[in-house]
N, C-alpha and C positions, 0 to 999 in steps of 0.2 A: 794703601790708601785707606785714610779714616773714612769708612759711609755711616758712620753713627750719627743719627739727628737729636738732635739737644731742644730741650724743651724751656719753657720758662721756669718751675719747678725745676730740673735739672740745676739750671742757672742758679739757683739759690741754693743748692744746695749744694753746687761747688763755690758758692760765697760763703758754705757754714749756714747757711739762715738756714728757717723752718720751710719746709716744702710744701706743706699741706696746702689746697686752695687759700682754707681760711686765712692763714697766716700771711700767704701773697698777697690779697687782699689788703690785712691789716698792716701790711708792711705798707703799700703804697698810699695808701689812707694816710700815715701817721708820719711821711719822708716826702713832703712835696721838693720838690726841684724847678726854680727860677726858669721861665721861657728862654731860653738859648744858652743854660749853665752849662757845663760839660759835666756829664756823671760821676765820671772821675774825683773830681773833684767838689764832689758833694762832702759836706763837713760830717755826714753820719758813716761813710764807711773807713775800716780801719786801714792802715796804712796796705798790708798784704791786699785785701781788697781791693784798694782804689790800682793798687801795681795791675792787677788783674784787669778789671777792667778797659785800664789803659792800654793794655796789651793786646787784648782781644779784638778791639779796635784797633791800634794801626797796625798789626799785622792781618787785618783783615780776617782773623782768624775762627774756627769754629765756630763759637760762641761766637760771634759779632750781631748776626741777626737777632739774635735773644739780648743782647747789650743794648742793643736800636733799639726795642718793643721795650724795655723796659726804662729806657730816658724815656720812650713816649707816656709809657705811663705815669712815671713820674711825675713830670710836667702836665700829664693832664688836669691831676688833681686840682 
């Protein structure tokens, strides 16, 4: 059994992004996301990406709660 806990940092950088605070930050500053869009299918991530996150989601997997926090953030901007 996986007990690894995954971070939001983590999350980015198994998306390839940059990890660092700043850049999470700057990431979600500059990627706002529509109030009830689905992440996935946001027009800035690339195709492997958007599979990823689609995935992490309906298998309810690892990652999921860092997927959640990070639509939220999204849409908050």
């Amino acid at each position: 059994m996986d007990t690894s806990t995954h971070s939001l940092s983590g999350l980015f950088r198994q998306l390839g992004l940059a990890d660092e605070p700043a850049a999470i930050r700057a990431f979600i500053a500059s990627h706002p996301l529509p109030h009830g869009a689905a992440l996935a299918d946001a027009p800035f991530w690339t195709p492997a990406q958007a599979d990823f996150l689609r995935q992490a989601l309906a298998e309810d997997a690892d990652w999921s709660e860092e997927v959640d926090e990070l639509a939220v953030l999204l849409q908050a901007v």
